[in-house]
C-alpha positions as CSV (number, residue, x, y, z in Angstrom):
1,X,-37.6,-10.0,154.6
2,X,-34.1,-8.3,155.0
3,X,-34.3,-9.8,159.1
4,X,-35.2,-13.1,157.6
5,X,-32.7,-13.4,155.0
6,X,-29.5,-12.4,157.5
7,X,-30.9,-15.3,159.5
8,X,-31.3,-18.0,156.6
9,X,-27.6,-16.9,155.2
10,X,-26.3,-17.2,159.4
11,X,-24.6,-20.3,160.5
12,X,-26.7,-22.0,162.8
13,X,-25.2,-20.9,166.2
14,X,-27.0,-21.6,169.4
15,X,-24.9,-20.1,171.9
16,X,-22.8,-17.0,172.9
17,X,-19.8,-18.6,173.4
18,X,-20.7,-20.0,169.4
19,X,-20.6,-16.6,168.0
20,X,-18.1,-15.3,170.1
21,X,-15.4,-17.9,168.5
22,X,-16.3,-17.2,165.3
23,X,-15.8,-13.3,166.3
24,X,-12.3,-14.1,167.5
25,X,-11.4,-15.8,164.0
26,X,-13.4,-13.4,161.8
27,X,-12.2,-9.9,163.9
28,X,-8.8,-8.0,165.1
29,X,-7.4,-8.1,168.3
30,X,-8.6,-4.9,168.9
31,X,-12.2,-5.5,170.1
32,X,-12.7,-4.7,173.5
33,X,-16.5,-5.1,174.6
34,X,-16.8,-8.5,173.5
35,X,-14.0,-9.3,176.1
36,X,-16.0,-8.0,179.1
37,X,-19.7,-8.5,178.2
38,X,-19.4,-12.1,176.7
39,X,-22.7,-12.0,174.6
40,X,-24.1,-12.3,170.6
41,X,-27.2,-10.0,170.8
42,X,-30.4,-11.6,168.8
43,X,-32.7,-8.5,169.5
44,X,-33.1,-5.1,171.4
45,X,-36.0,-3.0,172.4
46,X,-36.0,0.3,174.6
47,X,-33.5,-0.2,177.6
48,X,-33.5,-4.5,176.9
49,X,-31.3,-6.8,175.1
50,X,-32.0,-10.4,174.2
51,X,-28.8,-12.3,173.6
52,X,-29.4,-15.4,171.6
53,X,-29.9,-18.3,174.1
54,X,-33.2,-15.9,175.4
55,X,-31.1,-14.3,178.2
56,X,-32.3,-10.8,178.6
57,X,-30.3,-7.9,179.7
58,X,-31.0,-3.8,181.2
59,X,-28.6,-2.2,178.8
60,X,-26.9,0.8,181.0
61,X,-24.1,0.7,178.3
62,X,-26.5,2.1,175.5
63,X,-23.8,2.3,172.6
64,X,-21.7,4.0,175.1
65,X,-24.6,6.9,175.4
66,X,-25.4,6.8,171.7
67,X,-28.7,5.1,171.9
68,X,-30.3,8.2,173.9
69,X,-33.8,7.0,173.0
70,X,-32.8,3.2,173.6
71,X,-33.1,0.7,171.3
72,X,-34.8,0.7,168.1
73,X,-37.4,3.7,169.0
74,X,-40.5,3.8,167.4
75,X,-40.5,7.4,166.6
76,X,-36.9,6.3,165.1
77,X,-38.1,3.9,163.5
78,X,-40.9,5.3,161.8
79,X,-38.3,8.2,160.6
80,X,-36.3,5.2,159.2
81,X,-39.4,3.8,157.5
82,X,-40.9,6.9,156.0
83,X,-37.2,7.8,154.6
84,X,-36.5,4.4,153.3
85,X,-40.4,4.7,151.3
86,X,-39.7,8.1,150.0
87,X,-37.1,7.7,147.4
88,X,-34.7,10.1,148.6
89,X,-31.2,8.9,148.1
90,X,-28.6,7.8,151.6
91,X,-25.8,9.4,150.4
92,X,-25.0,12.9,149.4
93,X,-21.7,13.9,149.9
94,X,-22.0,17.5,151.6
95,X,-25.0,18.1,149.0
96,X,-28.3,19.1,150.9
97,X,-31.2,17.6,150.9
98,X,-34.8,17.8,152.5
99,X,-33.7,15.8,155.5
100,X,-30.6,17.7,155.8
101,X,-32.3,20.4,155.5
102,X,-34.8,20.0,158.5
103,X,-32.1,18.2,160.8
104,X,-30.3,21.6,160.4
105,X,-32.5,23.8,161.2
106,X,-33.5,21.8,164.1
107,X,-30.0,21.0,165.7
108,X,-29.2,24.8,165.5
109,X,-32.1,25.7,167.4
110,X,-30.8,23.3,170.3
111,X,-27.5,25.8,170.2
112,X,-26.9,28.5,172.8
113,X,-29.4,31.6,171.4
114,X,-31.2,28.9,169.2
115,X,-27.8,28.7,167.1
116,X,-28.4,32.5,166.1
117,X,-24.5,32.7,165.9
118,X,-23.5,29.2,165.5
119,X,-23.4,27.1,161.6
120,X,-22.6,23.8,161.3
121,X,-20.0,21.8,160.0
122,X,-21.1,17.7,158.6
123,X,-17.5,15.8,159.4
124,X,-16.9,12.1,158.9
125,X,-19.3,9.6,160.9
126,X,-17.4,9.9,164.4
127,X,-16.3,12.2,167.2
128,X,-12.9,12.0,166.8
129,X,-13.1,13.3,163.1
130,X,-14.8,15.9,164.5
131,X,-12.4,16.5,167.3
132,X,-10.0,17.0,164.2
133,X,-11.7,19.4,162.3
134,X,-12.4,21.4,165.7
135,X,-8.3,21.6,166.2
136,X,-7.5,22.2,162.3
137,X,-9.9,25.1,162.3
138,X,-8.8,26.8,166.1
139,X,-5.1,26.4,164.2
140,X,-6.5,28.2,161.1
141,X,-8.2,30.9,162.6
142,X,-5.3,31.8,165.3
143,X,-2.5,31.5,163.0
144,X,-1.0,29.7,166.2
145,X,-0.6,25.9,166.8
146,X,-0.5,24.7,170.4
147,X,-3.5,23.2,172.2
148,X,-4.3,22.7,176.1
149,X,-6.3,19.5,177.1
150,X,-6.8,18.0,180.3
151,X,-5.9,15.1,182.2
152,X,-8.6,12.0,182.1
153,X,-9.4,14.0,179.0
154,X,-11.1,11.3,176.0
155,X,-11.5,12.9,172.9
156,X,-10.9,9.8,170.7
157,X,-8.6,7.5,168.8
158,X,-7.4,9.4,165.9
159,X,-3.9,11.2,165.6
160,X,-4.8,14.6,166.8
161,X,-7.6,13.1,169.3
162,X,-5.4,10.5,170.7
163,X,-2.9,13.3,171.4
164,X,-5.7,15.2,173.5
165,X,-6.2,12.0,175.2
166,X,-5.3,11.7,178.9
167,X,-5.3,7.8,179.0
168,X,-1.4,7.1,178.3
169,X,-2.0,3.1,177.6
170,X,-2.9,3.6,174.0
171,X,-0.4,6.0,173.4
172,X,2.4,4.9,174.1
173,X,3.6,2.6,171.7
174,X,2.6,5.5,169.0
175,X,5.4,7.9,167.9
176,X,4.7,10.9,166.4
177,X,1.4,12.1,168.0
178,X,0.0,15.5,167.2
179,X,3.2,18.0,168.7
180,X,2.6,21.1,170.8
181,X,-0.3,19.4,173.3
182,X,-0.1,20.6,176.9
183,X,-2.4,19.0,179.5
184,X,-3.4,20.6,182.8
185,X,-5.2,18.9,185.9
186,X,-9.1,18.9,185.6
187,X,-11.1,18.8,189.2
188,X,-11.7,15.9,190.6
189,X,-14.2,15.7,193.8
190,X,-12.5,12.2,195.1
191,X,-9.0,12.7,193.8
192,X,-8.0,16.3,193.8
193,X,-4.6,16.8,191.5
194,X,-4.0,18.9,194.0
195,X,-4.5,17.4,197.1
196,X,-6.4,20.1,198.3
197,X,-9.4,19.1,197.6
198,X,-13.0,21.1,198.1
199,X,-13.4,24.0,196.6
200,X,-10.5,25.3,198.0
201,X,-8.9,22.2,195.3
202,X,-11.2,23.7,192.6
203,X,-10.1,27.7,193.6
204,X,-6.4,26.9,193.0
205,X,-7.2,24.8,189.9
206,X,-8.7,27.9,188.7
207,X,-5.9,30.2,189.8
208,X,-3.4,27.8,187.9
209,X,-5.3,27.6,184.8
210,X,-5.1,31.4,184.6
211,X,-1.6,32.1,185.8
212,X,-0.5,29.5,183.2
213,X,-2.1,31.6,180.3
214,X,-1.1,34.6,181.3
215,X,2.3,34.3,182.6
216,X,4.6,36.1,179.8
217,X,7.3,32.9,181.1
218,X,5.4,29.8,181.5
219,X,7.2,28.3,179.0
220,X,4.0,27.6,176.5
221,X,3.3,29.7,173.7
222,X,0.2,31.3,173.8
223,X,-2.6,28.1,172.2
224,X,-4.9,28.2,169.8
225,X,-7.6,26.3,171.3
226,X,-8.7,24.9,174.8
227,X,-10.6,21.7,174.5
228,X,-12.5,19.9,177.5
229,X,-15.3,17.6,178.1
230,X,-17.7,19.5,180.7
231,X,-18.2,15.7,182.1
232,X,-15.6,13.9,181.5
233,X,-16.7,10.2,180.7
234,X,-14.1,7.3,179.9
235,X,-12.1,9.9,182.4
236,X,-14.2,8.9,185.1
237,X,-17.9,10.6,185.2
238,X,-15.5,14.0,186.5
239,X,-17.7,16.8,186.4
240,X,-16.7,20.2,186.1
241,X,-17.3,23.0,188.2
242,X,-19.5,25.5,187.2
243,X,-17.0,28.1,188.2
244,X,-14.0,26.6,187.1
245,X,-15.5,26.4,183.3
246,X,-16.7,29.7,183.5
247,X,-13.2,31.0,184.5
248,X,-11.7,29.6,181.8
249,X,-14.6,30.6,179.5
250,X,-13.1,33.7,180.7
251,X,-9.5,34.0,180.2
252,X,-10.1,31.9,176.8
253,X,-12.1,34.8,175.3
254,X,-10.1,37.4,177.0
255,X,-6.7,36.1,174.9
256,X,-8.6,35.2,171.8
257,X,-8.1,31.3,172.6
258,X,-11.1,29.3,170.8
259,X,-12.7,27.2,173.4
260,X,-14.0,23.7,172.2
261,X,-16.2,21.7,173.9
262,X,-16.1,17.7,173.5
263,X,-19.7,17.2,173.6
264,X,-19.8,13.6,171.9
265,X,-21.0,11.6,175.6
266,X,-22.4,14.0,177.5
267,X,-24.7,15.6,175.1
268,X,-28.6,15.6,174.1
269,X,-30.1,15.6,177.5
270,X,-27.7,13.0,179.1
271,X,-27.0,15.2,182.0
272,X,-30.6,16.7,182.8
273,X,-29.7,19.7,180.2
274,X,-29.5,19.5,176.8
275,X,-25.6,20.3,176.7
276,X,-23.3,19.5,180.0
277,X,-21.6,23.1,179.2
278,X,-25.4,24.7,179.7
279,X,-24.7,23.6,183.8
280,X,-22.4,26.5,183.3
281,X,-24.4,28.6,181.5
282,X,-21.2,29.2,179.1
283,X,-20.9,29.6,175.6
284,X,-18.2,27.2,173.5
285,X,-16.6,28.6,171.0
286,X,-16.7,25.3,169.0
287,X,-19.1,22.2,170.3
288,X,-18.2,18.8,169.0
289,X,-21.1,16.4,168.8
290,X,-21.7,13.2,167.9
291,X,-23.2,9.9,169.5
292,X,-27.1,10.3,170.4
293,X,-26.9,12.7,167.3
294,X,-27.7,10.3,164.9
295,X,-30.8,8.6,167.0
296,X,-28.1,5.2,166.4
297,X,-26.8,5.5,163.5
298,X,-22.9,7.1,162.6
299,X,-22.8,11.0,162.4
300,X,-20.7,13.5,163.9
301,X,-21.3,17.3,163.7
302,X,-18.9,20.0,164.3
303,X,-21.2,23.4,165.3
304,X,-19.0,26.5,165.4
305,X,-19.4,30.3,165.9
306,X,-19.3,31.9,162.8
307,X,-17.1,34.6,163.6
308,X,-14.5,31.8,163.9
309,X,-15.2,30.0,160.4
310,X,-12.0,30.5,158.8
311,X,-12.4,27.5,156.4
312,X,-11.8,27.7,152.7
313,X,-14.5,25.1,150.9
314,X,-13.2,21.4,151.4
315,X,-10.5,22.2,153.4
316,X,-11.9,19.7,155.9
317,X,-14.0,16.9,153.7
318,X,-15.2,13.2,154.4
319,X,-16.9,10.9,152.2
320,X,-19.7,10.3,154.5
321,X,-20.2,13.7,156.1
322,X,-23.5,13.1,154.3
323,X,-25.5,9.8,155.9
324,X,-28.9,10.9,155.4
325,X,-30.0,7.9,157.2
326,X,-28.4,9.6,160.0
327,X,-29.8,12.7,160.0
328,X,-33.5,11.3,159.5
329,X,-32.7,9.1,162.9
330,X,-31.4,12.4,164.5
331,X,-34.1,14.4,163.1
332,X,-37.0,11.9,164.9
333,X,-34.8,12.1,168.4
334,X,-34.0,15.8,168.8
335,X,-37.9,16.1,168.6
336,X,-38.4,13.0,171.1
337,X,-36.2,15.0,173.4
338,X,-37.1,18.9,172.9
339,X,-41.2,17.9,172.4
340,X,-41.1,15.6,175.5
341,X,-38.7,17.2,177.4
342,X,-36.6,14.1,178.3
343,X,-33.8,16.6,179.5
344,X,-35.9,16.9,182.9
345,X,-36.8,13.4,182.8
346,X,-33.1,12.0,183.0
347,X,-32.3,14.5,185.8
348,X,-35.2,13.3,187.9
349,X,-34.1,9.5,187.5
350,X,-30.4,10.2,187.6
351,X,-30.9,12.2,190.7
352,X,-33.2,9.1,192.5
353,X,-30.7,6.4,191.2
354,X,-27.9,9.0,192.2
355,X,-29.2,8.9,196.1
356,X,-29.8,5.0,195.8
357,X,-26.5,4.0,195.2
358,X,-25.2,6.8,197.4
359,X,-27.4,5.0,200.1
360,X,-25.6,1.7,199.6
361,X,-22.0,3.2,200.2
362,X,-23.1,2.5,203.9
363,X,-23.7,-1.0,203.8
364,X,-21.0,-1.0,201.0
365,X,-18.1,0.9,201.5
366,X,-16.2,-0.4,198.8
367,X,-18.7,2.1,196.6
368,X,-16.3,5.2,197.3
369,X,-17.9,7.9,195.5
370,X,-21.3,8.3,193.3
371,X,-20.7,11.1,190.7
372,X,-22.3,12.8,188.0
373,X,-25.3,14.4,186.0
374,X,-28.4,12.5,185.0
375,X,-28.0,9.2,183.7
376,X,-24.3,9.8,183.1
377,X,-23.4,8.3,186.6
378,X,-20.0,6.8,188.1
379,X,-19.3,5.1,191.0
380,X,-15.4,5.1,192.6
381,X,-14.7,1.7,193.6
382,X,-11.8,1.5,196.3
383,X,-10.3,-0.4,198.9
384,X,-11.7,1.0,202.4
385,X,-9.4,-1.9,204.2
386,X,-6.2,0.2,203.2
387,X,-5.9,3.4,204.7
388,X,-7.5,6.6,203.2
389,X,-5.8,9.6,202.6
390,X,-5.7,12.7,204.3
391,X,-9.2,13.6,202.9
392,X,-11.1,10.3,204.1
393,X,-10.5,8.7,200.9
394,X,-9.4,5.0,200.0
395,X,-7.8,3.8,197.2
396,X,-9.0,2.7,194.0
397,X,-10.0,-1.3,193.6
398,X,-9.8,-2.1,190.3
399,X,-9.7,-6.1,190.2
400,X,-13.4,-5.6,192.1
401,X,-14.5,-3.0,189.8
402,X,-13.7,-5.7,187.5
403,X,-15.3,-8.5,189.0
404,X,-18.6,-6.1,189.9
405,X,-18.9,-5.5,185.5
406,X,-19.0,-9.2,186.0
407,X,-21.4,-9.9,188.3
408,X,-23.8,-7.4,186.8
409,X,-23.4,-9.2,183.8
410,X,-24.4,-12.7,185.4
411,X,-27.1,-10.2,187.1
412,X,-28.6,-9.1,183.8
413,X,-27.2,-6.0,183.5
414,X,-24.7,-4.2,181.1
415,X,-22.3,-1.5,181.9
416,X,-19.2,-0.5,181.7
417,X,-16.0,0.8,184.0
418,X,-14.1,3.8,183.3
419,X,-11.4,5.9,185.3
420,X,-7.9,5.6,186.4
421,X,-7.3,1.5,186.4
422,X,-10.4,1.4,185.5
423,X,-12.0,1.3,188.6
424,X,-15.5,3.3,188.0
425,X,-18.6,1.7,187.2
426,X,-20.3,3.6,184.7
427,X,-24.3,4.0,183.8
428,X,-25.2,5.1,180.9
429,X,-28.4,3.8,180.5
430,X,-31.4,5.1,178.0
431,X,-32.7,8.1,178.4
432,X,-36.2,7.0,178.6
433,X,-35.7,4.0,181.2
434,X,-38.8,4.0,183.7
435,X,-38.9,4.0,187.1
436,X,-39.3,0.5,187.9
437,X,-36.6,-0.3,185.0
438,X,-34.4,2.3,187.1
439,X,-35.4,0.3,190.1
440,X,-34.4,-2.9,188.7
441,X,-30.9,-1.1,187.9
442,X,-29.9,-0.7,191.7
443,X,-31.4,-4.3,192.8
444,X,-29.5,-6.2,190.0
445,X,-26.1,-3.9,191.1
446,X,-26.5,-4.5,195.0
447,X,-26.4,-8.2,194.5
448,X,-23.6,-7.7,192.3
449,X,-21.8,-5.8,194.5
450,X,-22.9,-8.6,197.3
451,X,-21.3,-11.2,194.8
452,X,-18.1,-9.2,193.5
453,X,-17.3,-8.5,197.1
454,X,-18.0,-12.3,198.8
455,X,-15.9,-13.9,195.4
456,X,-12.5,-11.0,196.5
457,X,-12.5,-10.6,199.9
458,X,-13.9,-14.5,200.9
């Protein structure tokens, strides 16, 4: 009935471009996706997406890796149902509930020692509220007020986040930005900061990170807080070392420095473990979480050691830290994931679509670099007609990472671009795409590429 009546009460639209008008009257300047993926969706299922002229689409954008499950699960949805049916109110403050209840228990359990030392903390319905809370609390328990972030760090759009935030294009026309940030160079495999590169690259990263801490005149008061992304995402698809987060695990428990861990894209299974930071086999002092948390639907979730939980009651509040529409939808997918272990699922078919689109690099060179972890995947788009660097690599290519986003699109297939310019092609496609849909993925992006490459360089 509901589906029915938002259809009778809809103008009459036929066509993408249709709606997409109307969105330019009725919305901000701000929107961003409608710009590069030109489409009204009419309907999704699982990994697909029906606009509404019919045209489907594989969806490797997937809410920007919130819809771990894909679209419109039926384990999801029968949570949805049975919650809806029961009675049980949507709202509740920071008020328990049943639901709450059981979402808790099960969410800790997914924490390093099964959330033994870990509680959580409900914030406001997104990761960069949560981000927030993480730095107000480091601040409270230290007494002390700087933070260290990293370059091609994303940790949102908010005040404090945005000031975490390596991307300079939104910040700077914003004065006044959360004071006493100090970035340092995260490892990157194609671009070392360095120009090292290797892991000679990621040895001296590691040597700096550590000299900077504890050098009594580096300039930098001692912070209260490190935060990092173990993959880095709208950075790039950067993946950190194992040893490099495990040094600075190090040194950040060694001078009582609360490590936080931006968890929002790269966690519930995304990278073949159920946390990137688990790669590591480190513990965060703080995890931020949000995205495929809510199985869809807006939640973010701050879990924090509890030797570090320095808050006095409502210090840090939010209307609707208590969506228990959420938490029933999170509920259903953190048992989809743990009972049918879809952790070791999206390894296996990130590693095989991984060594496809590695494969192509030698019929396209263009494709620079495939990077990442599971179906969180990045591919380096660069010129190889301009000469490479003193490591063999070209640079970046934007305008055909550009023009490749648009081909898939004519091809069928959503994703996005990420990076520096913004020339990586990201996947972030469902966690429970099939084989042939994975398939299906690399056919519809090599004649993309094919296309992308014959429009630029024809």
């Amino acid at each position: 009935m509901l589906n029915d009546g938002i259809l009778r009460t809809s103008p009459l639209q036929k066509t993408n471009a249709d709606y997409l008008a109307r969105q330019g009257k009725f919305e901000s300047n701000v929107r961003s996706y409608p710009r590069k993926l030109p489409l009204a969706i009419a309907k999704a299922h699982g990994v697909w997406v029906t606009d509404v002229e019919g045209k489907t689409y594989l969806d490797c954008l997937a809410g920007a890796g919130t819809l771990a499950l894909g679209h419109n699960h039926p384990a999801i949805m029968a949570s949805l149902d049975s919650f809806l049916a029961s009675g049980m109110p949507m709202h509740t403050l920071d008020l328990t509930t049943v639901v709450k209840d059981a979402f808790s228990e099960t969410l800790l359990s997914l924490l390093p020692g099964q959330g033994r030392d870990y509680c959580l903390q409900f914030c406001g319905p997104s990761g960069a509220d949560a981000v927030e809370a993480a730095l107000k609390l480091a601040k409270t328990h230290t007494g002390r007020h700087n933070v260290i972030s990293f370059s091609g760090a994303y940790h949102g759009m908010t005040h404090g986040a945005l000031a975490l935030t390596g991307n300079t294009a939104p910040k700077n026309a914003i004065a006044g930005l959360m004071p006493g940030v100090q970035f340092m160079p995260y490892p990157h495999e194609y671009r070392c900061p360095l120009g090292i590169g290797g892991e000679a690259g990621v040895e001296a990263l590691t040597h700096y990170f550590t000299q900077f801490i504890e050098d009594v005149e580096s300039g930098v008061s001692l912070p209260a807080a490190v935060i990092l992304e173990a993959v880095q995402g709208e950075g790039g698809v950067n993946c950190a070392p194992a040893s490099w987060l495990q040094a600075i695990r190090e040194v950040t428990r060694k001078h009582g420095i609360l490590l936080i861990l931006d968890e929002v894209q790269a966690g519930f299974a995304r990278t073949g473990k159920m946390f990137a930071f688990e790669h590591a086999g480190i513990e965060p002092d703080m995890i931020v979480m949000s995205k495929a948390v809510g199985g869809g639907l807006p939640m973010a979730v701050l879990g924090i050691k509890r030797e570090f939980d320095a808050w006095e009651p409502g210090n840090h509040a939010g209307t609707f830290r208590g969506n228990q529409m959420a938490m029933a939808a999170g509920l259903a997918t953190l048992q989809v994931l743990r009972e049918q272990n879809i952790a070791a699922l999206a390894e296996r078919r990130g590693q095989w679509l991984k060594e496809q689109l590695t494969a192509l690099q030698q019929t396209y060179p263009a494709l620079g670099q495939v990077r990442g972890r599971g179906l969180m995947l990045g591919i380096e788009i660069v010129d190889e007609r301009q000469p490479a660097d003193r490591h063999g690599h070209f640079p970046s290519e934007p305008s055909l990472a550009v023009a490749i986003q648009q081909h898939c699109f004519k091809q069928g297939l959503l994703l996005e671009r990420g990076g520096r310019r913004g020339n990586v092609i990201r996947l972030l496609p469902p966690l429970v795409i099939d084989d042939e849909q994975c398939q299906q993925v690399v056919e519809r992006f090599t004649r993309a590429v094919a296309d992308a490459l014959l429009q630029t360089r024809s």
